[in-house]
Structure formats: structure tokens, C-alpha cells
N, C-alpha and C positions, 0 to 999 in steps of 0.2 A: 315113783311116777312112771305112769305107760307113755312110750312116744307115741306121739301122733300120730295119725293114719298116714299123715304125709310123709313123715319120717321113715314110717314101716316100708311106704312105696317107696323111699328113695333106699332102702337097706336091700327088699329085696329085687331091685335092680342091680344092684354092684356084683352079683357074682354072673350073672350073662352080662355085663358090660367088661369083665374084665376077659372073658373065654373069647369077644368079639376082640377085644384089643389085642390078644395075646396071636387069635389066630389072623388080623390081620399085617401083625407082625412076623409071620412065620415061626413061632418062638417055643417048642415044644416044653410041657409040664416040667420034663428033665431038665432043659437049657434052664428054665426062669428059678427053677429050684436051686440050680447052682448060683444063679446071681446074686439070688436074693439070703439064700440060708435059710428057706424056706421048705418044709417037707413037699415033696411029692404029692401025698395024701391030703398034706393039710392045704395044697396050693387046691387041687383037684375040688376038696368037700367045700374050700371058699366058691368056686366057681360052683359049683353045682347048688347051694345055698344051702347046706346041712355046715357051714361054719358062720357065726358070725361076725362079718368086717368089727376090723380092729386098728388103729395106730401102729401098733405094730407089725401089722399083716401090710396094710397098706402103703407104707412108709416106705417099705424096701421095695413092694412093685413100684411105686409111683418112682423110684430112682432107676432103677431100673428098666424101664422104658422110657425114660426121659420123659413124663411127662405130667403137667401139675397134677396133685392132689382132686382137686376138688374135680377134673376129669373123669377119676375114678369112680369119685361116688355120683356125680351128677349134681353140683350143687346149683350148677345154674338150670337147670332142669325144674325147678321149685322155687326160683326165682331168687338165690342168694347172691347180691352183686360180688364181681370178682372187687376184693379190697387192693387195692394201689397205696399204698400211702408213702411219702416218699421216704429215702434210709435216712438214718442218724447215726455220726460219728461220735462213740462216745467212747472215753478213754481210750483210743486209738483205734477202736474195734466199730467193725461197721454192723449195725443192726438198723434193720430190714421190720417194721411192724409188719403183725397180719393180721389183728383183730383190734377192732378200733371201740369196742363196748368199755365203760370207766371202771365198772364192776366185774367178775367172775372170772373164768382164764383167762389169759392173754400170753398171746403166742408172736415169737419173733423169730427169723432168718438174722443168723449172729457170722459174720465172718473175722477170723480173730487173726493179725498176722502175729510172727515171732514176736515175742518181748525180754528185753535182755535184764529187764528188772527180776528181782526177787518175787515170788507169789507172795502177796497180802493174803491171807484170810478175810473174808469176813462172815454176818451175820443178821439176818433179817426177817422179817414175820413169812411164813409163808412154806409153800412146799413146789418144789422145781424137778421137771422130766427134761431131758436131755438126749436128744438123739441126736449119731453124729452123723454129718450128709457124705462130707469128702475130711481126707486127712486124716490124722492123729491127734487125738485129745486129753490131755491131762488133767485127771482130777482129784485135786488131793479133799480129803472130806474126813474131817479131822484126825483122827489117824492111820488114815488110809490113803495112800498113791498111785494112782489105779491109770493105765494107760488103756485107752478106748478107740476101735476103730471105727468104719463107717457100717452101721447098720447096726451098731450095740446103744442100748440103754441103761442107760442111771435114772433114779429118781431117789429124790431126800428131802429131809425136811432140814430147811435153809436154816433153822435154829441152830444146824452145826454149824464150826465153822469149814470155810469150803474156799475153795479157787478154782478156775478150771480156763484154761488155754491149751495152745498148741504144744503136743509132745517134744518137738522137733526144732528144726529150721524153716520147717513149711506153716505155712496157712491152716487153719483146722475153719472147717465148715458144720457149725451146727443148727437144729432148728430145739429151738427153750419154750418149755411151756411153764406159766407158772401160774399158781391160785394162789389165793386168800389161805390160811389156817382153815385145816377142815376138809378143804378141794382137794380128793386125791385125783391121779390116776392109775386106773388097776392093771398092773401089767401081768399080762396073763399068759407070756410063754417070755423068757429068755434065750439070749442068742448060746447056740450049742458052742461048747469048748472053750466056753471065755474063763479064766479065771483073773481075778482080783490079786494083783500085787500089791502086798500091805508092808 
């Protein structure tokens, strides 16, 4: 399916909204490249709109300059209300909705603190992306024990079994997205130099 014409205008506005943002930040190509883990080039051809925005392009600037997401792309710009909904503490972990539709993705701001409990596994219909915001993340995905920083991604399909909290003593900050069976999402660069402890 083609997006919209609307959608097309809100894509090819994010790369002059981000070169506005960057230079009234003072924040040169170099600097924002080192924050984010972001190439040079590939920051440059997003701005210039020979790249196309991505969750994972956008994830590390929007952290990076401190400032929401949907500022990036413009989504109140096409009339998308900003979603409030309020947190839920569940199994000690705070989550934060962001998307209040009953069906298709659904996306959450998860803040996990230490747990001195053993990891449970478990298992469930569905397929889950994971980017981490702040902290250290631990996710074991059935035989695999993978510690994750802030600006790295997983994605799996929950049929494994799985856990994922804080590496540490500290708090880990992530944002979860998860679908239905079927709903991927395509991730189309990985973070440089990360390898997998298994």
C-alpha cells in the first residue's frame, strides 16, 4: 500500500526540520554523529531527503536533542493529537502507554528498576522491538544473554522464550513496541560494534 499524500508531505518535511533543528541547536553533522552512532553521511542524506526517515534514524536524534519524537516528523502538523495516557505500574515496572488503538502496534515507555528476583521466561503470540532509551538492558532470548545499551535494538518473535530487565543495579529505560503475529518491523541498519553475548 502507497502512503498517503499526507504522509508523503509529513516524510518529506523531516529531513529540513531536522537540519532547522540541528542548526538551531548549534550541533554540527560531526557532533550529532557522535551522539547518536549515526554516520556522518547517513545523518547529512537524512537531512537532505536522499535517506528515508526511520525508527531507527530518528530514535537516537529525538534522544539526542532532548526532544519528543513526533517533533521530528511533525505529527501535530496533520493533526495527530499528542497521546497522554496515564502510567501503569505493573509487576513493579512502570509503563507509560503511547498508542491507544485496541488492534495493530502498540507502543510503551517501560521504566524497569533493579529486581533481585530470578528472570522468569516467558512466552506469547506476537513479535516485540526494543530500543533501549537510558541504562543497561538485559535480555536473555532463549539461549542467548545479550546485554544492551542505550541506542541498540532487538527485535524477536515472543514465541521464544524471553526476559529482559535491567543489566545492573540501575534502572534501564526502554521504549517496546509490539504487534500481532505477522507485524514486523524492518530494521534496516544495526548499531556498529555491538556483539551478542551468548
Amino acid at each position: 500500500m502507497e502512503p498517503s499524500p499526507a504522509i508523503n508531505a509529513v516524510l518529506a518535511d523531516v529531513g529540513p526540520r531536522l537540519k532547522r533543528l540541528r542548526a538551531q541547536r548549534g550541533v554540527t553533522l560531526t557532533q550529532l554523529a557522535a551522539a547518536t552512532g549515526i554516520s556522518k553521511s547517513t545523518l547529512s542524506r537524512l537531512e537532505g531527503g536522499q535517506r528515508k526517515p526511520s525508527l531507527e534514524l530518528l530514535l537516537p536524534i529525538a534522544q539526542a536533542h532532548q526532544v519528543p519524537l513526533d517533533e521530528l516528523v511533525g505529527a501535530r502538523a496533520v493533526g495527530a493529537p499528542r497521546i497522554r495516557l496515564p502510567p501503569q505500574v505493573r509487576n513493579g515496572r512502570i509503563v507509560v502507554p503511547l498508542t491507544r488503538q485496541p488492534r495493530g502496534m502498540h507502543a510503551w515507555k517501560v521504566v524497569i528498576p533493579p529486581e533481585r528476583s530470578e528472570p522468569e521466561l516467558r512466552t506469547h503470540e506476537g513479535y516485540e522491538w526494543l530500543y533501549v532509551l537510558a541504562g543497561e538492558m538485559r535480555l536473555i532470548l532463549a539461549d542467548h544473554d545479550i546485554i544492551m545499551k542505550p541506542g541498540e535494538v532487538a527485535e524477536f518473535d515472543t514465541r521464544l522464550p524471553h526476559w529482559f530487565g535491567p543489566a545492573g543495579d540501575h534502572p534501564v529505560e526502554i521504549l517496546s513496541l509490539l504487534g500481532r503475529p505477522g507485524e514486523r518491523i524492518h530494521v534496516r541498519a544495526a548499531p556498529r560494534g555491538k556483539v551478542a553475548n551468548t
